[in-house]
Backbone as JSON Lines, residues from 0, in Angstrom:
{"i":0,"aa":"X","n":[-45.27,135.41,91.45],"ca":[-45.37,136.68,90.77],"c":[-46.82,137.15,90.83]}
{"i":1,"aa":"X","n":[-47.06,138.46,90.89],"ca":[-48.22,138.32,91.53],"c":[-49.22,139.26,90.1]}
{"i":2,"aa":"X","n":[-50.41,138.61,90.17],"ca":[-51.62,139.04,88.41],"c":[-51.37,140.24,88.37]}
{"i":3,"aa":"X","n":[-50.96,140.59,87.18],"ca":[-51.59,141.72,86.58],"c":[-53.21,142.57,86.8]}
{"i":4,"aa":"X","n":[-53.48,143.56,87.12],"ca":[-54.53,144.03,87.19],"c":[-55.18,144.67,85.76]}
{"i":5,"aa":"X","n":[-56.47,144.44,85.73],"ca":[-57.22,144.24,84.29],"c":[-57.22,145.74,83.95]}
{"i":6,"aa":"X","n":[-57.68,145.83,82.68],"ca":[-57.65,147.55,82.25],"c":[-58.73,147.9,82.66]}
{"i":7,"aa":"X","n":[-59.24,149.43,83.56],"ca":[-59.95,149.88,83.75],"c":[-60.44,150.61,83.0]}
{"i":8,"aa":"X","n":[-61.22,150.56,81.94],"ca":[-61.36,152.06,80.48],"c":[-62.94,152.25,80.98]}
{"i":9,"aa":"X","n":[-63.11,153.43,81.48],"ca":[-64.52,153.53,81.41],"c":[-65.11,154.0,80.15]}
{"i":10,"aa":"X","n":[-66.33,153.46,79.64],"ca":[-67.22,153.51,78.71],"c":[-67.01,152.54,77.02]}
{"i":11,"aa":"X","n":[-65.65,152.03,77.57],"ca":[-65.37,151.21,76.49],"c":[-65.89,149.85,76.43]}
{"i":12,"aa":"X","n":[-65.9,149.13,75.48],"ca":[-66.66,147.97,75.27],"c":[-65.59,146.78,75.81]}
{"i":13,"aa":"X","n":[-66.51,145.79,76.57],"ca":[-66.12,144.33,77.02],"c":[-66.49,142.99,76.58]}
{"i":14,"aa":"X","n":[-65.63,142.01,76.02],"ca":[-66.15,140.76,76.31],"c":[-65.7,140.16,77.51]}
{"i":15,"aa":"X","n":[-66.67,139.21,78.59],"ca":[-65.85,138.43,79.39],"c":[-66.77,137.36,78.88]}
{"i":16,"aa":"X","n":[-65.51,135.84,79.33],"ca":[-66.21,134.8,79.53],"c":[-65.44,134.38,80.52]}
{"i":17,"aa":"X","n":[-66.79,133.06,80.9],"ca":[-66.23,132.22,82.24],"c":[-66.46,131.23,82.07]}
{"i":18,"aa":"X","n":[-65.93,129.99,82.29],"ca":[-66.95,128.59,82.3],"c":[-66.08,127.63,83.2]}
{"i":19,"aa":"X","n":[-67.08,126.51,83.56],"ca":[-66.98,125.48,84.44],"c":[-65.62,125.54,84.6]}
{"i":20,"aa":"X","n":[-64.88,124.89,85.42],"ca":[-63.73,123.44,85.66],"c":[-64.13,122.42,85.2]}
{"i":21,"aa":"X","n":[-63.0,122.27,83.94],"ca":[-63.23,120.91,83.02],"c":[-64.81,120.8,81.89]}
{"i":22,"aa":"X","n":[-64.87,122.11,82.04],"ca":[-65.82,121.9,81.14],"c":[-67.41,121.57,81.92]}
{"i":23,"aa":"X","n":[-67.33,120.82,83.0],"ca":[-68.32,120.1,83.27],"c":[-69.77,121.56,83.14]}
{"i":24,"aa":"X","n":[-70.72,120.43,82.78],"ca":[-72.15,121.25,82.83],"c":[-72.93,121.21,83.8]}
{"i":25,"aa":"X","n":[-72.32,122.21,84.74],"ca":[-73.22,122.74,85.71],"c":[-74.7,123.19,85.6]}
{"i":26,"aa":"X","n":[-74.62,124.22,84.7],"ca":[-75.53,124.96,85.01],"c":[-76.7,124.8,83.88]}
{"i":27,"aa":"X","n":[-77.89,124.15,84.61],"ca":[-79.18,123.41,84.52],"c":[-80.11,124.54,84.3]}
{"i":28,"aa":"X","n":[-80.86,124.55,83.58],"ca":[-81.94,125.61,83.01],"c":[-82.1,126.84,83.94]}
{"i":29,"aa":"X","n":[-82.43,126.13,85.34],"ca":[-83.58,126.96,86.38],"c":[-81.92,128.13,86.78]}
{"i":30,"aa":"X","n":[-81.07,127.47,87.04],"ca":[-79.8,127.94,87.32],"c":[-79.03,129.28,86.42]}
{"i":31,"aa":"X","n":[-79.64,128.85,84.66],"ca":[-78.96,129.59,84.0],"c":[-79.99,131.24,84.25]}
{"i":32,"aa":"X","n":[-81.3,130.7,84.52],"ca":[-81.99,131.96,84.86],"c":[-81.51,132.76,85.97]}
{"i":33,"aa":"X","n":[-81.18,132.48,86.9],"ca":[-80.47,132.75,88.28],"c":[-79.56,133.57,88.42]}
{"i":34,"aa":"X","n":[-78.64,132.92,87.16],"ca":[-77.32,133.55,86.69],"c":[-77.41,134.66,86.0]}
{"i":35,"aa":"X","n":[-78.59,134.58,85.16],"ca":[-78.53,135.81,84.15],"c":[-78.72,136.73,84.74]}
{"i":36,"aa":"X","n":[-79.98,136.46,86.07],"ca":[-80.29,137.38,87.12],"c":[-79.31,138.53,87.72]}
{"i":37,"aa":"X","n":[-78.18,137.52,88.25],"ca":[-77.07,137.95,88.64],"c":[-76.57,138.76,87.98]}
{"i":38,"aa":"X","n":[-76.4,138.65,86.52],"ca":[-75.48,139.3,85.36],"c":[-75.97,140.9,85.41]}
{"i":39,"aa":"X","n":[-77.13,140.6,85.26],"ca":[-78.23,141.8,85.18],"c":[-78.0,142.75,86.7]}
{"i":40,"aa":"X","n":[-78.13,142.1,87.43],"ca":[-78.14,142.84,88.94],"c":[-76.66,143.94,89.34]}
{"i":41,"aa":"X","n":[-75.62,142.55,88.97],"ca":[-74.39,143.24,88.89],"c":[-73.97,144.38,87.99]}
{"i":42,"aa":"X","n":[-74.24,144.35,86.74],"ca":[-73.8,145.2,85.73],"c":[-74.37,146.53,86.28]}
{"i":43,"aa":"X","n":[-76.36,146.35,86.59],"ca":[-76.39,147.75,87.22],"c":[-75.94,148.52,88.47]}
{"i":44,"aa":"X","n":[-76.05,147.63,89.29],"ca":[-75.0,147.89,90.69],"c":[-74.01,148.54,90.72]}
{"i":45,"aa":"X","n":[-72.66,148.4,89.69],"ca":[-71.33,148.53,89.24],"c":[-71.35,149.61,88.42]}
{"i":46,"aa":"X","n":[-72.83,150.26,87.84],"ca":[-72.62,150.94,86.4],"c":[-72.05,150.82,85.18]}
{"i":47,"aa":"X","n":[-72.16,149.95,84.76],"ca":[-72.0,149.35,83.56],"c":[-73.29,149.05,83.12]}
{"i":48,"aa":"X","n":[-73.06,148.96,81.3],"ca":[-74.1,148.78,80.19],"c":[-74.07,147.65,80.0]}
{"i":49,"aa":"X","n":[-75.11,147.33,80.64],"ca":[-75.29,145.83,79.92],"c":[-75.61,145.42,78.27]}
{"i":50,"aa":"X","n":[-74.68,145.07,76.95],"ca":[-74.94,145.36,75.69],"c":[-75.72,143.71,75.09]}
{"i":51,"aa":"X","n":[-75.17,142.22,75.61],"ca":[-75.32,141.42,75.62],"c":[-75.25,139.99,76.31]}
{"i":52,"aa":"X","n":[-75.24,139.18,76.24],"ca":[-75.06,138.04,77.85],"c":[-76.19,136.48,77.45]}
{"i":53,"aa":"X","n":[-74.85,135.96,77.39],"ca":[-75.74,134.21,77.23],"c":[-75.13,133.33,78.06]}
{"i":54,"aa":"X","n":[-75.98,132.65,79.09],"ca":[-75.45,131.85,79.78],"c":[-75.53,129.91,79.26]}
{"i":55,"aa":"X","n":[-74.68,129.59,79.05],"ca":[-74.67,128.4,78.5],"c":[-74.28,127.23,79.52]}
{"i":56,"aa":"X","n":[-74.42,125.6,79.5],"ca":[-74.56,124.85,79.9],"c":[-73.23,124.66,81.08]}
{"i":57,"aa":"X","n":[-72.0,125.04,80.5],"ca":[-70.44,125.31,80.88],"c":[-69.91,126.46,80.94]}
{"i":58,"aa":"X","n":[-70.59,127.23,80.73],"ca":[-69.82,128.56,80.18],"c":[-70.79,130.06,80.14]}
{"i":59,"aa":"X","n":[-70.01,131.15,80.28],"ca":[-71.12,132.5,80.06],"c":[-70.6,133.68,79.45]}
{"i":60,"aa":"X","n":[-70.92,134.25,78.65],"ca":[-70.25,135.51,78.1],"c":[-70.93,136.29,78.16]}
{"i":61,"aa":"X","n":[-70.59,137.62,78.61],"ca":[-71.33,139.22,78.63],"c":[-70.23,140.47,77.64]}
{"i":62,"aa":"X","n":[-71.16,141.1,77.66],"ca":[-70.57,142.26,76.24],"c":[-71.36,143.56,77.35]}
{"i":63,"aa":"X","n":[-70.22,144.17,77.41],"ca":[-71.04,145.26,78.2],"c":[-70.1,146.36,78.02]}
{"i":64,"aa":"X","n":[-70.55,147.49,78.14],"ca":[-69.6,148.83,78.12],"c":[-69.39,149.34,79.6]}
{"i":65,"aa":"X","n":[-67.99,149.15,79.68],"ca":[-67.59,149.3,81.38],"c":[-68.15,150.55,81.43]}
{"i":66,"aa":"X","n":[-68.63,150.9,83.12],"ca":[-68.94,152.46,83.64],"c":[-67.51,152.57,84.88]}
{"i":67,"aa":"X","n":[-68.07,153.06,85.68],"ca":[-67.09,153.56,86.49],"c":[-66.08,152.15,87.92]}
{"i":68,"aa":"X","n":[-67.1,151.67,88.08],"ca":[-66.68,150.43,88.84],"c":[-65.44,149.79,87.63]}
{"i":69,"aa":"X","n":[-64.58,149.03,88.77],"ca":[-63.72,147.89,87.99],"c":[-64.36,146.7,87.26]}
{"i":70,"aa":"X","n":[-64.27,146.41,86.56],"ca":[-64.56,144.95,85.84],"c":[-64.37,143.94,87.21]}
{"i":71,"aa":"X","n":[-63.49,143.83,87.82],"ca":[-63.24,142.52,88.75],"c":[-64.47,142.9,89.83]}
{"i":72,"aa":"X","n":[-65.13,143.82,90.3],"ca":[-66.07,144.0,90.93],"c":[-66.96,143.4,90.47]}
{"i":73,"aa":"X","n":[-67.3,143.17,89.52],"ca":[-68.85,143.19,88.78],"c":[-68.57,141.32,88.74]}
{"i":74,"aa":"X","n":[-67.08,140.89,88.34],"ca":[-67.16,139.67,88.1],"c":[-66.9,138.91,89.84]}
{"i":75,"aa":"X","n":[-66.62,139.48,90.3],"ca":[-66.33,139.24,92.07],"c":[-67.96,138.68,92.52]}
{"i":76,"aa":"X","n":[-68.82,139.62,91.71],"ca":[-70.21,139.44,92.61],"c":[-71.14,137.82,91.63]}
{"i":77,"aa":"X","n":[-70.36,138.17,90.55],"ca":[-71.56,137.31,89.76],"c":[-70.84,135.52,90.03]}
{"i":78,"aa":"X","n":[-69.41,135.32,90.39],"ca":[-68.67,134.01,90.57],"c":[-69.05,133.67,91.86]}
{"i":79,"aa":"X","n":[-69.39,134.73,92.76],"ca":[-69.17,134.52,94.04],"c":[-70.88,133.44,93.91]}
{"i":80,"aa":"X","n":[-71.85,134.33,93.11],"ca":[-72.79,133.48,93.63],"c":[-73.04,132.56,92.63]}
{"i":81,"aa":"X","n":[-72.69,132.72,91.86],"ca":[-72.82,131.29,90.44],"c":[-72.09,130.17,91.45]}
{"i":82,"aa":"X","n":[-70.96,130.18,92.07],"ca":[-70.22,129.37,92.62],"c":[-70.82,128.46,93.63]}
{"i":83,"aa":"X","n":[-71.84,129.58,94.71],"ca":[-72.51,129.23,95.34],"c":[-73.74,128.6,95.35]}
{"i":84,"aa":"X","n":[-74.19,128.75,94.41],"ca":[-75.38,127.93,93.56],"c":[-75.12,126.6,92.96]}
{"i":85,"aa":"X","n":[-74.14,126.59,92.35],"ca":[-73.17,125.19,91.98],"c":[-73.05,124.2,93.02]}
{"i":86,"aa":"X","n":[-72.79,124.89,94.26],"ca":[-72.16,123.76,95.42],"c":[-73.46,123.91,95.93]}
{"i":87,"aa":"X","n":[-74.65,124.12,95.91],"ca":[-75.92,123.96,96.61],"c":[-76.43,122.8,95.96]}
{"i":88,"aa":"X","n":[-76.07,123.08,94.65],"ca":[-77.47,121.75,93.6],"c":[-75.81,120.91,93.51]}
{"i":89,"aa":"X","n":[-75.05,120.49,93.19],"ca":[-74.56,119.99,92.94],"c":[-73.62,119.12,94.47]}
């Protein structure tokens, strides 16, 4: 059966989170800076408000007010390279 596609509301408010497989703690200080990088880069790229964003040891949550891009865009760019950073140090 194939996913549901996420709500597109422009200008309305978001939480996402993401974290590891199994929990495990990937992401090591220098890494979580990297990431936030990312968070930051993407949100403006996509047009979206960036409102808040903490990247934690397993896990990351952002609060942002969608703009015109999809949500899965913005999260397409920031997994793709968190992912890729993961399988470099790890």
């Amino acid at each position: 059966m194939p996913r549901k596609r996420g709500l597109h509301l422009p200008r309305a408010g978001s939480h996402i989170t993401a974290r590891t497989q199994g929990g495990a703690k990937y992401f090591v200080p220098e890494m979580r800076a990297a990431i936030a990088s990312d968070v930051e880069q993407a949100a403006l790229t996509f047009g979206h408000t960036l409102l808040a964003y903490v990247v934690m040891p397993n896990h990351f949550h952002i609060v942002l007010r969608q703009g015109e891009g999809p949500l899965a865009w913005l999260m397409q760019r920031i997994m793709q390279r968190t992912v890729a950073r993961v399988r470099r140090a790890h």
